[in-house]
C-alpha positions in Angstrom: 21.8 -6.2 12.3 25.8 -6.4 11.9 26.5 -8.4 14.9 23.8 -10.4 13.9 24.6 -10.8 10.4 28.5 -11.5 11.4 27.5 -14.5 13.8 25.6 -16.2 11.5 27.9 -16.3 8.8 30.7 -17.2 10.8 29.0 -20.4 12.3 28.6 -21.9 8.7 31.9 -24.0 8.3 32.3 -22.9 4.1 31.7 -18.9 4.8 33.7 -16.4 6.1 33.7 -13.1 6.9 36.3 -11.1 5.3 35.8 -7.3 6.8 32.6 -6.1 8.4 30.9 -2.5 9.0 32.7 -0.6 6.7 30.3 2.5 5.2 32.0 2.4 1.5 30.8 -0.4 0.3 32.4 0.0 -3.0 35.7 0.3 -0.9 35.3 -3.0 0.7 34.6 -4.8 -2.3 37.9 -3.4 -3.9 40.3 -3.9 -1.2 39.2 -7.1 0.3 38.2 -8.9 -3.0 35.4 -10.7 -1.1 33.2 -13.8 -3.5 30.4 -11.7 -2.1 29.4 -8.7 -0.6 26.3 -8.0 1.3 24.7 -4.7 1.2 22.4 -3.2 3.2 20.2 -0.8 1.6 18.8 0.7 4.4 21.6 2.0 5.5 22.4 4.0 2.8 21.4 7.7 1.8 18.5 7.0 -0.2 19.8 9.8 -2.7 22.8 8.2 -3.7 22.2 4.4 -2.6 21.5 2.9 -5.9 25.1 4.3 -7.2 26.9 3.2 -4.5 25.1 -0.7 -4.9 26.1 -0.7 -8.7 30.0 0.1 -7.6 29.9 -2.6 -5.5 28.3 -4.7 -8.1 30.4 -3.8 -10.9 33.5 -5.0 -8.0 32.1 -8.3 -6.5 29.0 -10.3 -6.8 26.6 -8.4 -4.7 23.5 -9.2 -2.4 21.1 -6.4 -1.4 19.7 -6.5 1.8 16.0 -4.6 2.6 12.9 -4.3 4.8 11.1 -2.9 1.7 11.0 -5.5 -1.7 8.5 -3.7 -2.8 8.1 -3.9 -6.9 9.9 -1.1 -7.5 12.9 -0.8 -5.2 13.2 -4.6 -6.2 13.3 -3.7 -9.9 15.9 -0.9 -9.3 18.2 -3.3 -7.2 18.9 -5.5 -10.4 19.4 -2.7 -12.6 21.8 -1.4 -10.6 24.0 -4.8 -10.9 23.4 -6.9 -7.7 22.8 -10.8 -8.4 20.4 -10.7 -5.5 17.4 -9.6 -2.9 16.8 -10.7 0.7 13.7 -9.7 2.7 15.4 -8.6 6.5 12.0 -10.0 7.6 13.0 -13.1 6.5 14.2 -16.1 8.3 18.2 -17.1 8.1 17.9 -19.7 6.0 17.3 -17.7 2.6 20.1 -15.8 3.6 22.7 -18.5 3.4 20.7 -20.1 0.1 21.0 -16.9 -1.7 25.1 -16.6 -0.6 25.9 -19.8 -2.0 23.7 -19.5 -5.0 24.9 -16.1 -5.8 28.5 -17.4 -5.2 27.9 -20.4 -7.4 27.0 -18.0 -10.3 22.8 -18.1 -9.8 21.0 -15.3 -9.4 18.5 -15.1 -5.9 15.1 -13.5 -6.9 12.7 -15.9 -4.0 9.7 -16.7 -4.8 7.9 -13.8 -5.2 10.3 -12.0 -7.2 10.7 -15.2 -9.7 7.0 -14.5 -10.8 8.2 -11.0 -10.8 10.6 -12.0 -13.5 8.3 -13.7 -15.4 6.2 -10.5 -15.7 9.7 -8.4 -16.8 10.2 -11.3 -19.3 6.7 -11.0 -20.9 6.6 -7.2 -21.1 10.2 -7.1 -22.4 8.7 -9.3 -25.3 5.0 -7.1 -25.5 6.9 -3.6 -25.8 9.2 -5.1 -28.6 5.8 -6.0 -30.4 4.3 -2.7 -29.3 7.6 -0.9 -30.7 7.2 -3.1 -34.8 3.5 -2.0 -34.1 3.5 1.3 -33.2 3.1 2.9 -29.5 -0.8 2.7 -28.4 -2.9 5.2 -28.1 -2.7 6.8 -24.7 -4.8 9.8 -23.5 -3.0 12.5 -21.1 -4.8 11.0 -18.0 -3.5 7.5 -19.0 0.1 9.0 -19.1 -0.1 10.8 -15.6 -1.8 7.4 -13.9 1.1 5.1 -15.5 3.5 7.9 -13.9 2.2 7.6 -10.4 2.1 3.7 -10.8 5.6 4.2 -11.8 6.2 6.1 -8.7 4.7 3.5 -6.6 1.7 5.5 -5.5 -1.1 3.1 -4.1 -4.2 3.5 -6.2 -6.0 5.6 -2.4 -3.1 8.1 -2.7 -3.8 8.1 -6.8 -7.9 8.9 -6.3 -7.1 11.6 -3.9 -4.2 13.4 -6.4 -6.5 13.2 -9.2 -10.0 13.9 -7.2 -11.5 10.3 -7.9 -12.9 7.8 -6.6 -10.8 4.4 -6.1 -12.7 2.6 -8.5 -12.5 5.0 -11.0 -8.8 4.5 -10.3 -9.3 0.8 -11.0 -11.2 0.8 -13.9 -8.6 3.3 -15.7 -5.7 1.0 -14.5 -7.3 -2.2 -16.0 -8.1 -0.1 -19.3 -4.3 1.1 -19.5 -3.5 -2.6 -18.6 -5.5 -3.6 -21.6 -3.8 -1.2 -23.7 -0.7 -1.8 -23.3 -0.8 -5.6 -22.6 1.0 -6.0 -19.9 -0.3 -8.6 -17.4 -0.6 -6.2 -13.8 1.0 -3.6 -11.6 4.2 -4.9 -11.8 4.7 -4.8 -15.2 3.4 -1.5 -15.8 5.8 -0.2 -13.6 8.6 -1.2 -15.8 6.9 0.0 -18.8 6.8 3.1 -16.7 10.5 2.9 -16.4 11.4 1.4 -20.0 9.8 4.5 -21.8 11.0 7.3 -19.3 7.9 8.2 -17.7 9.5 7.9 -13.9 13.2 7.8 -12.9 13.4 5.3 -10.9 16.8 5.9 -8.9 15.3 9.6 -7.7 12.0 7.7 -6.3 10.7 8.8 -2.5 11.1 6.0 -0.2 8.0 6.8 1.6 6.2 6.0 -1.7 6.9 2.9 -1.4 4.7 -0.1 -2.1 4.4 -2.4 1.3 
């Protein structure tokens, strides 16, 4: 991933690469005073990955680099600071657009994860409603469901915790999305993380969403 990494960047005639395969990222980004450093996520303890991405973010504009971009884990990478996502499964060429955005002082969310801001956008402005109105009425089973959505259980994993069927599972989802008026998934699971019902940072990677 380095080597391949190292010779594409070095074949573009406005990058450079300053220092390459260090583990301390934070380090790197102090000592070398890079425009931009790239950082691979999955390389990283899972334990302690999101601290080490927001020191390097706090030193140098930062792009995170993942197999996973899964709602959560994509959510958590901007908190943390970085001014960017790239999908490994992706081809070069969003790569080198998301460098020189990043470096031009844009952020690189793709595609997928611009509608993803849209949603943060709109449930940013529903829970400031929601908080002038008053929080909605939410039974116990609607609080554990919003955790494990939080969590990034997949709603087959979520009928088996709670002994249910899948479209039980559905239905209850689409009630609490109707509740809390947020527009799907995605949003729910940073209302999840807005109002403390799942830390995100301490989340099991083989929950992930694919």
């Amino acid at each position: 991933m380095l080597d391949s990494l190292v010779s594409l960047i070095v074949n573009e005639p406005d990058l450079k690469v300053l220092i390459e395969g260090d583990t301390h990222g934070s380090m790197v980004a102090t000592r070398e005073q890079p425009d931009i450093a790239l950082f691979d996520l999955d390389e990283a303890d899972d334990d302690d990955v999101f601290e080490r991405l927001a020191k390097t973010a706090a030193a140098t504009r930062t792009i995170a680099l993942s197999i996973s971009v899964d709602p959560v884990r994509s959510l958590r990478v901007f908190q943390s600071g970085a001014k960017g996502l790239v999908s490994k499964r992706h081809p070069a060429e969003p790569l080198l657009m998301a460098i020189r955005k990043v470096h031009a002082g844009e952020a690189w969310l793709g595609r997928s994860m611009a509608a993803r801001g849209l949603d943060l956008a709109r449930v940013d402005r529903q829970n400031k409603r929601s908080a002038a109105t008053g929080a909605p009425a939410l039974s116990a089973r609607d609080r554990q469901l919003i955790a494990l959505v939080g969590e990034g259980w997949r709603n087959a994993d979520i009928a088996r915790h709670i002994v249910a069927s899948e479209a039980t599972v559905r239905a209850s989802l689409s009630s609490i999305f109707r509740k809390l008026n947020v527009p799907g998934r995605f949003a729910l699971m940073l209302y999840a993380s807005q109002h403390g019902y799942v830390n995100l940072s301490h989340r099991p990677r083989q929950q992930a969403l694919q």
